[in-house]
N, C-alpha and C positions, 0 to 999 in steps of 0.2 A: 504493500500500500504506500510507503512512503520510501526515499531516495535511503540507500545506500546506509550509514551508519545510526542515521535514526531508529530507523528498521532494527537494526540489529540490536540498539538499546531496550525498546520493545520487545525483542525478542527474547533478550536476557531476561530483563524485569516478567514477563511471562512466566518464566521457571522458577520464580521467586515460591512457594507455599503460599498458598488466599490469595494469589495476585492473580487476575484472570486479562481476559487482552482487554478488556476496556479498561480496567485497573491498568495496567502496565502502558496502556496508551497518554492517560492523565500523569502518570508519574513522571515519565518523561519528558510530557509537554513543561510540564511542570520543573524537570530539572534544565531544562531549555530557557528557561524565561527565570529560572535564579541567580542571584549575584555569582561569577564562579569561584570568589573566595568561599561562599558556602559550598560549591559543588567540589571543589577541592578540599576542602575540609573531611568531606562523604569519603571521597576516596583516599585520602589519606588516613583515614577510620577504620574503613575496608582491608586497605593494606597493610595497617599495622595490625589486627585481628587474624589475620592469614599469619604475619610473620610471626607475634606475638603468643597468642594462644595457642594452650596446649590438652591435653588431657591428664589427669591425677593419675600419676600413676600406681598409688592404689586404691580407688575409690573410680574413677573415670569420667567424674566430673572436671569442669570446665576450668582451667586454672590457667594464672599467667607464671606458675612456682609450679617445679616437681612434685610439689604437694601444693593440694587445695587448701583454703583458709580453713573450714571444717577438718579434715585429717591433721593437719597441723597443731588444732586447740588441742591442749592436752586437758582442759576442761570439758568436752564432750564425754559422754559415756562412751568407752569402748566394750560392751558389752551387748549392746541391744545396734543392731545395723539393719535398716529400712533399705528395702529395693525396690528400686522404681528405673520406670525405663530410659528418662531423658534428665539432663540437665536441667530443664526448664522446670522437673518434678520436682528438685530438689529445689528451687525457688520459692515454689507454691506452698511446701512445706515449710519452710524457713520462717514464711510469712508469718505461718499460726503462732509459734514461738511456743511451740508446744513440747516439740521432739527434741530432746537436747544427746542422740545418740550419734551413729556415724552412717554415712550412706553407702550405696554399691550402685553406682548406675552400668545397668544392662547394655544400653548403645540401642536399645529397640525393644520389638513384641516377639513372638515366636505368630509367624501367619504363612502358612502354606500355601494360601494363593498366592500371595508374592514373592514365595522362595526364600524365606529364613527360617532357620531352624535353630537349635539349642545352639549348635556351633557358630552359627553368625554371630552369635549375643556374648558377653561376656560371662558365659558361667563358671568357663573354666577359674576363670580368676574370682571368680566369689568360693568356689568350694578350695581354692588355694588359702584364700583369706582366713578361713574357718579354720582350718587344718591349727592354727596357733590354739586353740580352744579357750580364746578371751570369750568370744560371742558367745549368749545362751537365748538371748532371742532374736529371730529373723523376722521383721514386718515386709509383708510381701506390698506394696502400694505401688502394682501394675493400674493401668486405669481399666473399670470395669466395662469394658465391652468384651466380644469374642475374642481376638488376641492376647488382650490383658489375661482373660480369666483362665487362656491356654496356658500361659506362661505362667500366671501365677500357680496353678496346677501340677504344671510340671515343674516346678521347684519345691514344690510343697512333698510332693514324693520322692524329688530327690535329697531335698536336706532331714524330712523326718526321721529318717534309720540314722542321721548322725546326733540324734539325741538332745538336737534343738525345738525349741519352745519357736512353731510356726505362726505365726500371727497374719491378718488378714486384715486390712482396713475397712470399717464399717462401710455399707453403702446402703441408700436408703432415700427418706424425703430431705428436700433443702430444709435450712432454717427459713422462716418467713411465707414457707410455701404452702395452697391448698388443698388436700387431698383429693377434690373432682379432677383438678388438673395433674395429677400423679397419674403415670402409665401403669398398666396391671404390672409392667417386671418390674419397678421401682418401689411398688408398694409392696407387692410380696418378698425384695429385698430389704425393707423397713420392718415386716414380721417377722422375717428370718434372724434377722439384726435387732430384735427386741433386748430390750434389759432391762434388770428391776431398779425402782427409784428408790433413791435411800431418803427417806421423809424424817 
């Protein structure tokens, strides 16, 4: 549709996740008509990001150090280690300020339509981690759709014969929310997920 390197920016920003072609058409118009100290600024952002970051190398979260700030605190509990699949999980959780243990990010789900399996993920390096026998509980917080609940599945069978305390993140209704508007597998994950109120 358009001449030569515009295209091709469109193009890129297309492959972006949530970016679709009329997204990626406005972004670019968009970086076209910005100051180019800001549009250098982007790409000097970009490139240090590429050169700069790295992955934890024991945990596999997002770090600009050999070790992540979480692995690092010797204030965290080494004992209770949450898995979830992406970096961004470990954000979302951060946020509650709830979980004060250590993380293990996966790098993904286990989904057979698109060809990953235990091997693509990093399990080998969670059941290396464990092998020290600090950990005595494992929180499984894959996200609950079909990939999640495969992989959380299959971890939950492979780490129970080592004698760890598997755990499961609640799923259920939101806070704030109505039960007409709760789908049947949400609300039946909200009975499953019952608990008693200490009054």
């Amino acid at each position: 549709m358009y001449e030569g390197v515009v295209q091709d920016l469109i193009d890129e920003l297309g492959h972006l996740p949530g970016v679709g072609p009329k997204s990626a058409q406005r972004i670019a118009f968009h970086i076209l008509q910005s100051d180019p100290v800001d549009v250098r600024r982007l790409v000097s952002a970009l490139t240090e990001v590429i050169e700069k970051v790295r992955f934890c190398v024991r945990c596999g979260n997002v770090s600009a150090e050999e070790l992540c700030r979480i692995c690092s605190d010797a204030r965290r509990d080494g004992t209770v280690l949450c898995v979830v699949e992406e970096s961004k999980d470990v954000v979302a959780i951060e946020k509650t300020r709830e979980f004060r243990g250590r993380y293990h990010v996966l790098g993904g789900a286990i989904s057979p339509i698109e060809g990953v399996g235990p091997d693509d993920l990093r399990v080998k390096e969670l059941v290396t981690r464990l092998a020290s026998g600090e950990v005595t509980e494992i929180i499984l917080a894959t996200d609950p759709n079909l990939e999640g609940e495969a992989t959380a599945t299959y971890l939950a069978r492979l780490l129970k014969p080592m004698g760890l305390r598997v755990t499961r993140l609640a799923s259920g209704l939101p806070v704030g929310g109505d039960l007409e508007y709760a789908d049947e597998l949400t609300l039946g994950r909200a009975f499953e997920g019952r608990r008693l109120l200490d009054v």
